[in-house]
C-alpha positions as CSV (number, residue, x, y, z in Angstrom):
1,X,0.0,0.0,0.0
2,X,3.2,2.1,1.1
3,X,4.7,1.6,-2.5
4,X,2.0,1.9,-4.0
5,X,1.1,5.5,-2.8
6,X,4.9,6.5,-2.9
7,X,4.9,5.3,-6.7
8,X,1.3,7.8,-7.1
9,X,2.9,10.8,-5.6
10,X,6.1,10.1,-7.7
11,X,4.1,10.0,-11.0
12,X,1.7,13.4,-9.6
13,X,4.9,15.0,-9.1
14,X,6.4,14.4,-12.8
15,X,3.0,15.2,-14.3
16,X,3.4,18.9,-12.5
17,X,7.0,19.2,-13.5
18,X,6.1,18.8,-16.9
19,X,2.7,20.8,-17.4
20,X,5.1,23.5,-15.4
21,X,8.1,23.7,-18.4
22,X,5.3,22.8,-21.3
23,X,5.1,26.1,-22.0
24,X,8.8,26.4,-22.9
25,X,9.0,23.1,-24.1
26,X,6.0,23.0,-26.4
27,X,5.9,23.9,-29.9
28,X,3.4,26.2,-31.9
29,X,1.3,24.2,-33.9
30,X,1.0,27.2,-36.6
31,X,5.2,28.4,-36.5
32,X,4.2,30.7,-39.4
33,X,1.4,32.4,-38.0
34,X,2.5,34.8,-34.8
35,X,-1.1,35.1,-34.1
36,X,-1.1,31.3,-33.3
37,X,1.5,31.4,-31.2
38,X,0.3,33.5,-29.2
39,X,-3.0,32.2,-28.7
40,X,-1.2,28.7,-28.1
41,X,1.2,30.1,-25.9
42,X,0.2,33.7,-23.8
43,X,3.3,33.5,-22.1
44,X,5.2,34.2,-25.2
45,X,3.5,37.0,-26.1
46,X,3.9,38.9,-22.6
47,X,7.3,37.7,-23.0
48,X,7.9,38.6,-26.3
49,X,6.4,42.4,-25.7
50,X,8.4,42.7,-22.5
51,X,11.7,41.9,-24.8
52,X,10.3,44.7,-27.3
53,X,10.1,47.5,-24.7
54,X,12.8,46.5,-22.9
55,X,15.4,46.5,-26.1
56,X,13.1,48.5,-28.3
57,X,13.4,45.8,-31.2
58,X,9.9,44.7,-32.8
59,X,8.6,41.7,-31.2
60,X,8.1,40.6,-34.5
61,X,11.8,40.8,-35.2
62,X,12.7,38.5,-32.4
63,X,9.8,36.1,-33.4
64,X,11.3,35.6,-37.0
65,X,15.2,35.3,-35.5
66,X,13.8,32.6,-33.2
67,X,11.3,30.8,-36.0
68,X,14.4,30.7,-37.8
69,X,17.2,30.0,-35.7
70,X,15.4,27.0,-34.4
71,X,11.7,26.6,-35.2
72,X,11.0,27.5,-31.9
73,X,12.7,24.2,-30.2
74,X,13.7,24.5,-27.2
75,X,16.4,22.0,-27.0
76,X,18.3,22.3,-31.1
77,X,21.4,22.1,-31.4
78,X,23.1,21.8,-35.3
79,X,24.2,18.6,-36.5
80,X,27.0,16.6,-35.1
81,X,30.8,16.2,-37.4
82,X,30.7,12.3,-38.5
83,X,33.8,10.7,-38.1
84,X,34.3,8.2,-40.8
85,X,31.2,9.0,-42.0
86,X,29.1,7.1,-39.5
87,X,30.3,8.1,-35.7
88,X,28.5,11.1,-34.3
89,X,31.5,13.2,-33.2
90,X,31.2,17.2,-31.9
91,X,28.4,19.7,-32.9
92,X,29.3,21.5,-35.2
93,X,29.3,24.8,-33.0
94,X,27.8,25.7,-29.8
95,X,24.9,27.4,-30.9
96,X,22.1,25.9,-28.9
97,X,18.4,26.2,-27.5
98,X,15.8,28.6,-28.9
99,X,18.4,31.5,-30.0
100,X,21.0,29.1,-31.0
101,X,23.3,31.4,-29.3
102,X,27.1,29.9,-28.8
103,X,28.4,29.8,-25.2
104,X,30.5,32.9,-25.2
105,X,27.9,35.1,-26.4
106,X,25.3,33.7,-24.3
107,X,28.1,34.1,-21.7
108,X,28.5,38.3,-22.3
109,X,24.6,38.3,-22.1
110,X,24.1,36.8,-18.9
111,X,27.5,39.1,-17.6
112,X,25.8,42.5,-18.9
113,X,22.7,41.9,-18.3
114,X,22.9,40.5,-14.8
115,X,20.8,37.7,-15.6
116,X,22.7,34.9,-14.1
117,X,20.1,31.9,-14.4
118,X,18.7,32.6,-18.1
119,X,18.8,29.5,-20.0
120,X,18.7,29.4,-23.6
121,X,15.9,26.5,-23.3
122,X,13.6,29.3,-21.9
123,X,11.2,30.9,-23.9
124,X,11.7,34.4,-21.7
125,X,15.4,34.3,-21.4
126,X,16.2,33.4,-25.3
127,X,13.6,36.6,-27.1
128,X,15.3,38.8,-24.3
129,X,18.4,37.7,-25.4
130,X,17.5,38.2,-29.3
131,X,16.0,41.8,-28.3
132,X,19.4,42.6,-26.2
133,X,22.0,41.3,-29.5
134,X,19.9,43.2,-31.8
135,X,19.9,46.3,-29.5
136,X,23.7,45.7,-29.4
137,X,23.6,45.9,-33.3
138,X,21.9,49.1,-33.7
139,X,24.2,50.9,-31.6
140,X,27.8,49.0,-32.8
141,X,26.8,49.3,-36.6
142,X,24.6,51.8,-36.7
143,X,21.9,49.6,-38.2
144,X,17.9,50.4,-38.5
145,X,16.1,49.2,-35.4
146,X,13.1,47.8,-37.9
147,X,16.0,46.8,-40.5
148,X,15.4,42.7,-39.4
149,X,17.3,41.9,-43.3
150,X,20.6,43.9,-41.6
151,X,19.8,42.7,-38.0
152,X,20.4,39.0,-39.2
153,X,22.7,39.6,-40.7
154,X,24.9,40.9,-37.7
155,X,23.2,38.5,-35.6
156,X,24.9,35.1,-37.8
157,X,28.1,36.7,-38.3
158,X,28.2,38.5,-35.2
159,X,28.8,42.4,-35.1
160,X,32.6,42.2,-35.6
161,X,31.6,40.1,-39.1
162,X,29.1,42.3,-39.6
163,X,31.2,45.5,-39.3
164,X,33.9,43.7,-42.0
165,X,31.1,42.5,-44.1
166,X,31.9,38.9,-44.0
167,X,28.2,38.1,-45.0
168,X,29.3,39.6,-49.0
169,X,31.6,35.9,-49.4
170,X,28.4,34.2,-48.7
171,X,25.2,34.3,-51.2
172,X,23.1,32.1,-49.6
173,X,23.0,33.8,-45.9
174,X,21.8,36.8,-48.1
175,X,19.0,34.9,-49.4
176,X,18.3,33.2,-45.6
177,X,18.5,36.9,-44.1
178,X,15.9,37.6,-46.9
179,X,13.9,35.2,-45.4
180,X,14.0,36.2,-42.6
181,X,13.1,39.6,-42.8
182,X,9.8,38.5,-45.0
183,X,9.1,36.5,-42.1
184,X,9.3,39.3,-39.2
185,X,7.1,41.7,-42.0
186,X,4.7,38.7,-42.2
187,X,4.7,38.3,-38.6
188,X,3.8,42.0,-38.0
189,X,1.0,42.2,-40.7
190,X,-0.6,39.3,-39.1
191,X,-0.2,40.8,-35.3
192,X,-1.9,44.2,-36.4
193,X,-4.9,42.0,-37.2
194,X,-4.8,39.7,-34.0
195,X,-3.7,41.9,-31.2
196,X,-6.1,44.0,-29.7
197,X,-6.8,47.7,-30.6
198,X,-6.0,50.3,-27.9
């Protein structure tokens, strides 16, 4: 009877230890449509506005970067090096989590920001983190606030890339930071429609 109970509370306690991270866990069912998401997920969107008036970068911005970067999974990570074609070796970078932002620079955010805990596997902590980089780029290279092609840009190559134009040796990330700005003007289009008139 003991066990048995013990076993109950055991399985009760990992049911509310999963219903509590479902929300960063989950993902949208309609990626594409930012009116979706936030339906499907509320805590997003107060999130994701919080990011915008904290860093003053469109909400719809971050949502793209993040769509992109990782399709909003919480756990990605880019593929693994093979070795002899068939033994999973290293990632091929540290980029992980929502952001896939690499360990140092996820390192400097957590350092300026004081935000010691932030985990790139939260929902919160990663669009802050995509408002605060972006913030960084407007005021290191002087680029747009609402320019999300630019942003990108800076935001793959980093600023110090960005600044020596290392993005001109490589068509395609011009075509993916394309993309990517479609998607944040797409995103803000469709959140002019959901969200609620003052």
């Amino acid at each position: 009877m003991y066990s048995r109970l013990a076993l109950l509370s055991l399985l009760l306690l990992l049911i509310s230890a999963c219903s509590s991270i479902g929300d960063n866990k989950g993902k949208p069912h309609t990626p594409d449509n930012v009116c979706g998401i936030f339906a499907q997920f509320e805590s997003w969107q107060i999130s994701a506005s919080a990011s915008q008036q904290q860093w003053q970068i469109d909400q719809t911005i971050s949502m793209a970067f993040i769509n992109h970067e990782s399709g909003f999974n919480a756990t990605a990570r880019p593929p693994r090096k093979m070795a002899f074609g068939i033994i999973p070796g290293r990632h091929l970078s540290t980029a992980y989590g929502y952001p896939q932002a690499i360990n140092g620079t996820w390192t400097l955010y957590k350092q300026l920001t004081g935000y010691s805990n932030a985990e790139r596997t939260n929902f919160n902590d990663a669009i802050d983190f995509v408002g605060w980089y972006n913030s960084r780029s407007v005021r290191l290279n002087k680029i747009h606030r609402n320019d999300a092609y630019n942003l990108y840009l800076a935001y793959h190559e980093g600023n110090r890339g960005f600044a020596k134009k290392s993005y001109l040796a490589k068509p395609w990330l011009l075509g993916v930071a394309k993309d990517v700005a479609s998607q944040a003007q797409r995103y803000r289009s469709q959140l002019n429609f959901c969200s609620p008139q003052s």
